[in-house]
N, C-alpha and C positions, 0 to 999 in steps of 0.2 A: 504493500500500500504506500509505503513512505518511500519508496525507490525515485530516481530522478526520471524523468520524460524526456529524450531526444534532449540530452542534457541539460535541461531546465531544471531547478531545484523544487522540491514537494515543498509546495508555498501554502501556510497557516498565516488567515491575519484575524483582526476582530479588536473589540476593545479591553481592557486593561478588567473592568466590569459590566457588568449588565447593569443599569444603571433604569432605565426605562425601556418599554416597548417599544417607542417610537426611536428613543437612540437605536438601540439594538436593531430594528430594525430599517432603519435609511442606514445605517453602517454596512448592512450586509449586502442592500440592495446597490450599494455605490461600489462596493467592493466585487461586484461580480464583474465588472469591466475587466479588473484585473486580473481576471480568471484565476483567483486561487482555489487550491484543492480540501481548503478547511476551514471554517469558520470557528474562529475561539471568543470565550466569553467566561470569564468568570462570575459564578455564582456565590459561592463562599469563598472568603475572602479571608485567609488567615493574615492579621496584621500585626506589626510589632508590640503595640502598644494600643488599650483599649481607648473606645472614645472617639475613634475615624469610621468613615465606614469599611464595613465589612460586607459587605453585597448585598441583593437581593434574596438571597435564600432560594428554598425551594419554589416560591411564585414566580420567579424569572424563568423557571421550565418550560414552562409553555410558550415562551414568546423565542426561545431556539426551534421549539416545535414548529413552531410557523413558519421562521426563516429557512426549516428545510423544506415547509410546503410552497413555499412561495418562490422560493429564488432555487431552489435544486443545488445548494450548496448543501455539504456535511458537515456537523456540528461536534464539539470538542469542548468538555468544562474539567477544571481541578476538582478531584475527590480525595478528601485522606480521612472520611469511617467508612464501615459498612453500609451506613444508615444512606450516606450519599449515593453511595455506591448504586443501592438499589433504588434510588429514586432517579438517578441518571439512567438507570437501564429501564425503567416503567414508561420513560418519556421519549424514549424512542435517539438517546444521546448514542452518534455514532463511534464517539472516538472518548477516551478517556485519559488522562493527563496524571498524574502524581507530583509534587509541588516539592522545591524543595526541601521544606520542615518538615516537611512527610518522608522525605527521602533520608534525611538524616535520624530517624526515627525508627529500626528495625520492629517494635511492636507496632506502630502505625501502618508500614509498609505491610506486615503481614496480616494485619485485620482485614487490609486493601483485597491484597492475594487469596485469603479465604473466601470473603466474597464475593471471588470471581472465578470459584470452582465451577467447572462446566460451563461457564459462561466466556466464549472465544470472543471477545469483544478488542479490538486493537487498542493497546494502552502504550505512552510515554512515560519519563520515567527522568524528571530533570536530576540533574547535579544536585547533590546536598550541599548546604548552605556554607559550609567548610570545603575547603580542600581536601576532600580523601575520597581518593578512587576507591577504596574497599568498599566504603558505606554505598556508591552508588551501584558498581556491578554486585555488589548482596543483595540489593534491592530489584534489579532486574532479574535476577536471577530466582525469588522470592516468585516475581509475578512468573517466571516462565515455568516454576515447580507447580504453580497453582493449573498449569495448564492453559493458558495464554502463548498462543504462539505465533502473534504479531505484533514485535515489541521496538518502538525506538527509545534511543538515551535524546535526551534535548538537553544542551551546555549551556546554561543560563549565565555562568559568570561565580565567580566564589567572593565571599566576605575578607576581609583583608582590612590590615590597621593601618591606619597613617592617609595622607593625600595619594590620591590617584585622580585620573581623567575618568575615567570608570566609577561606575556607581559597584559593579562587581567583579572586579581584575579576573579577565581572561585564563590567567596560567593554561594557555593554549595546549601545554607539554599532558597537558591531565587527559584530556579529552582525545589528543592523540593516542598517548598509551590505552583508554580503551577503547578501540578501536584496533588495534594490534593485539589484543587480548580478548576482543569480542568482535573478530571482524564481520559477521554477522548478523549485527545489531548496526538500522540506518543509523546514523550521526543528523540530527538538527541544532541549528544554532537560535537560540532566543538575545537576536541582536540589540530588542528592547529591554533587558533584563543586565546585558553584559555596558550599555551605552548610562543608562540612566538621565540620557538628554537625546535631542533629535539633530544634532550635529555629525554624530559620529557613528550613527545607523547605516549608512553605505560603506565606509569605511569596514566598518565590522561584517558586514556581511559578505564583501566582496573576500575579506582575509578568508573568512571562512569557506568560501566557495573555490578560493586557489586550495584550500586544503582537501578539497574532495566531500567536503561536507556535501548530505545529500539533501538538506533543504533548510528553510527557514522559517519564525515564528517572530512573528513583528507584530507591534501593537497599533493599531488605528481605530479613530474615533470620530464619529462626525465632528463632533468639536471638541477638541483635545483641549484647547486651553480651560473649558469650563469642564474636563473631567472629574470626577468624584475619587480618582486615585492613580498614582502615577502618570498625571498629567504631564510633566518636562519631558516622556517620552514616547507619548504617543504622535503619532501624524493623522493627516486626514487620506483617506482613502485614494483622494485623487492622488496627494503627494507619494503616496505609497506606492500606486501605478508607474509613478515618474523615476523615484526610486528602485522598482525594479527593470524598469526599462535602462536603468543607468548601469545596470549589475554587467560583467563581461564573466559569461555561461561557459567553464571552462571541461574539456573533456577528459576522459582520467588515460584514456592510451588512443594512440592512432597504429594504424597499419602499415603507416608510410614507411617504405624501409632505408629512405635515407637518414628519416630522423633516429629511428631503432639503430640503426649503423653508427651515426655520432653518438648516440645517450651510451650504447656499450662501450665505445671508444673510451670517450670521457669517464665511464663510472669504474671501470677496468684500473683508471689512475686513480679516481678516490681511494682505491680499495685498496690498492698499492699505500699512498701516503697512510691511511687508516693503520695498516699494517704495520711502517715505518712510526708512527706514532704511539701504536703498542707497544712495540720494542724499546721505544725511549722512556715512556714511563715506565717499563718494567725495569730496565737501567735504574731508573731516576729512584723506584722503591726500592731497591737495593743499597743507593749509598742512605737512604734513610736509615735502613735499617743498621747500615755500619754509625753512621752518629748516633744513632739509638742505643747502642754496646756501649759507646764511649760516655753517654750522657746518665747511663747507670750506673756503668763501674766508678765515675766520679761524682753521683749524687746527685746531678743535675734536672730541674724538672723539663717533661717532654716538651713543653710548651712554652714556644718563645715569643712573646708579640711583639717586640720591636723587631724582630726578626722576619716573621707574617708578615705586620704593614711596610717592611721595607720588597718585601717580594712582591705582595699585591701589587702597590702603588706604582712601580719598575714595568711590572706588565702590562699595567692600563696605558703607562704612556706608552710603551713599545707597543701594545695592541692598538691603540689610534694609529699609531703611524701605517699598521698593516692594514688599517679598516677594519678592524674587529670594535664591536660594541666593549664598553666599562660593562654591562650586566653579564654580556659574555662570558668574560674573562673573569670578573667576580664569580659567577657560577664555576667555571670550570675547575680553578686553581682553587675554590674551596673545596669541592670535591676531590682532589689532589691531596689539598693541604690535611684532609678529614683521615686518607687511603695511609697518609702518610704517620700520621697522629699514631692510626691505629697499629700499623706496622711497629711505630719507639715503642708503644705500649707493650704490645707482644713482645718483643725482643726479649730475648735470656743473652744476661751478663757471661763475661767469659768465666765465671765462677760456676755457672750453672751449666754451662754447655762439658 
């Protein structure tokens, strides 16, 4: 169901909330120019903090009902009890969603997944609100125990401390890894969830679609600026169309054999330097592990930080001059500096050897 079309991505839009009939309704009807394959709406609305709204509840059922009799699009809301569960299925709701505080939630997820024994209904399955890949493929996996077997993951974006541009920093690396670990499970991005403003929704969408992502879930609203929640990043449906007209549709292989001719050429030498870059750091934890003798047999502790920040700092500016990113290089040499830590640690003195 979620697979791409003649490489177009499986496109979800809708509002943020169901908020009234008539919103719900002229959003859906404006949004079929756009030809998406799903219409989304939340009806419960878990929020941070009480006191905002939290949706319509189960009386906004009805008026998804309509928008699949009327406009022939298929409908999609967040459930994380039972109780939703089964009232999403009474109404005739095509597709079903899981949230992230449900997702980070193993008794939630699994109340989700009982309720949908026997019942083969297509469900999603976003990121938990954290960065932890485990919590999310347990949680897919949960629903595919229950016997659901049309399941995608949707990468909403994870919580994170400090300033970002992001309302929920990307860590791209998460979503890739599953996906190499469930390559069988579509990938969607929730570019309004990962933006938290309407600036930087093509942006993120188009990253995601060089990634092979196989579709999108974006928020629109007949009128976003008077929406009842997550207004900063909803659009209006026209802008949405324009939006995705701007996307560049990329395809995952061709047949051409000139290009397959260069891509081996060239990857032949990645795998070469790859190679050659093995062997350096296994070089490299070797004399660790000889400073590591020396720094026991004379009492020395493993960890030197004037020692770090003068390495760090040596490679950021040598890695600018290569074109390597400062997060780069921060990444990489702390993964190094971690390999290496653990190596002094290990070491036996020459008293014990």
């Amino acid at each position: 169901m979620f697979q791409k079309k003649h490489n177009r991505p499986f496109l979800i839009a809708g509002p943020c909330s169901a908020e009234t009939e008539e919103q719900v309704m002229t959003t859906a009807r404006e949004l079929v120019a756009a030809n998406i394959d799903l219409f989304r709406s939340g009806i419960w609305k878990p929020r941070t903090r009480p006191g905002v709204f939290e949706g319509k509840g189960s009386i906004a059922l009805p008026w998804l009902k309509r928008v699949k009799e009327e406009t022939g699009l298929k409908t999609t809301i967040e459930v994380a009890n039972a109780k939703q569960v089964e009232k999403a299925l009474a109404f005739g709701i095509d597709v079903l969603w899981i949230g992230a505080r449900s997702t980070a939630n193993p008794f939630s997820v699994q109340e989700i997944a009982d309720a949908l024994q026997g019942v083969d209904i297509p469900v999603m399955v976003k990121n938990p609100t954290n960065p932890d890949l485990e919590l999310w493929i347990g949680a897919i996996e949960r629903v595919q125990k229950a016997g659901v077997t049309t399941i995608a993951a949707i990468h909403r974006g994870f919580s994170s401390y400090g300033k970002s541009m992001y309302r929920n920093e990307p860590y791209w690396e998460i979503p890739i890894e599953l996906r190499r670990r469930m390559p069988g499970i579509p990938l969607l991005c929730d570019n309004s969830h990962i933006c938290g403003n309407r600036t930087e929704l093509l942006n993120v969408a188009q990253y995601a679609l060089d990634l092979n992502y196989d579709g999108l879930m974006t928020e629109t609203h007949c009128d976003p600026d008077h929406a009842l929640s997550d207004a900063a990043q909803q659009i209006t449906p026209a802008t949405y169309k324009l939006l995705i007209d701007k996307l560049d549709f990329k395809r995952e292989m061709t047949d051409d054999s000139d290009f397959l001719e260069y891509m081996d050429f060239v990857r032949k030498q990645i795998d070469e330097i790859d190679l050659e870059v093995l062997n350096l750091l296994g070089k490299r934890m070797k004399l660790s592990e000889e400073i590591g003798k020396h720094k026991k047999h004379n009492r020395i502790s493993i960890l030197q930080v004037k020692r770090w920040n003068e390495i760090l700092e040596k490679a950021k500016d040598m890695g600018r001059e290569r074109g390597l990113s400062e997060g780069f290089i921060s990444h990489y040499l702390s993964a190094v500096h971690q390999e290496s830590i653990k190596r002094q640690v290990g070491v036996k003195g020459a008293d014990e050897i």
